[in-house]
C-alpha positions, 0 to 999 in steps of 0.5 A: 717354347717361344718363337718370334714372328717370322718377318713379313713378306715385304721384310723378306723382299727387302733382305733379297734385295740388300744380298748385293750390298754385302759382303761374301759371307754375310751374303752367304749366310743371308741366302741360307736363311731366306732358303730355310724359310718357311714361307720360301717355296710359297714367295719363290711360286709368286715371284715366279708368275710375277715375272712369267705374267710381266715377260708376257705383257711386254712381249704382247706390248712390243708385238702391238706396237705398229711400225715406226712411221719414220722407219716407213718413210726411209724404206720408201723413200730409198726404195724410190731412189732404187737405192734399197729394195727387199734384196738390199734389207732396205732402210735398215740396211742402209743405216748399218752401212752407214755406221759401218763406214759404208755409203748407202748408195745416195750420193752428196750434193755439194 
């Protein structure tokens, strides 16, 4: 009996990514196939990991990342003004606010 060579990874990675260009039923029939492969359970533990390790490091990169110098500024400057304080939510606050139509409390100079 003659079997053909089962498609590489890199084939079946290519075949998952082309499902959204399809129609329905090819689609379909696409996803059957990739679910009967053998090496299925395999690349479904690798891509797994692959995505649980990359979740991982962003979220332990955006805890690195210290607070936006500019973000500091705003919050002291209109804590100084008494214009925001903790109570208020400080320069975060003021920014809603304001985009909501709100003043933020400093006042215009003509």
């Amino acid at each position: 009996d003659f079997h053909p060579p089962d498609p590489d990874i890199g084939d079946i990675l290519q075949q998952i990514m082309a499902i959204t260009d399809e129609s329905l039923d090819a689609a379909q029939a696409r996803k059957h196939a990739l679910n009967c492969h053998r090496t299925k359970p395999a690349l479904f533990s690798v891509l797994c990991e692959t995505k649980e390790k990359t979740a991982l490091s962003i979220q332990g990169v955006q805890q690195e990342d210290p607070p936006d110098a500019q973000i500091m500024r705003l919050d002291n400057m209109l804590l100084a003004e008494g214009v925001a304080g903790p109570e208020k939510g400080g320069a975060s606050a003021a920014v809603v606010a304001a985009a909501a139509g709100g003043t933020s409390g400093l006042s215009r100079r003509s």
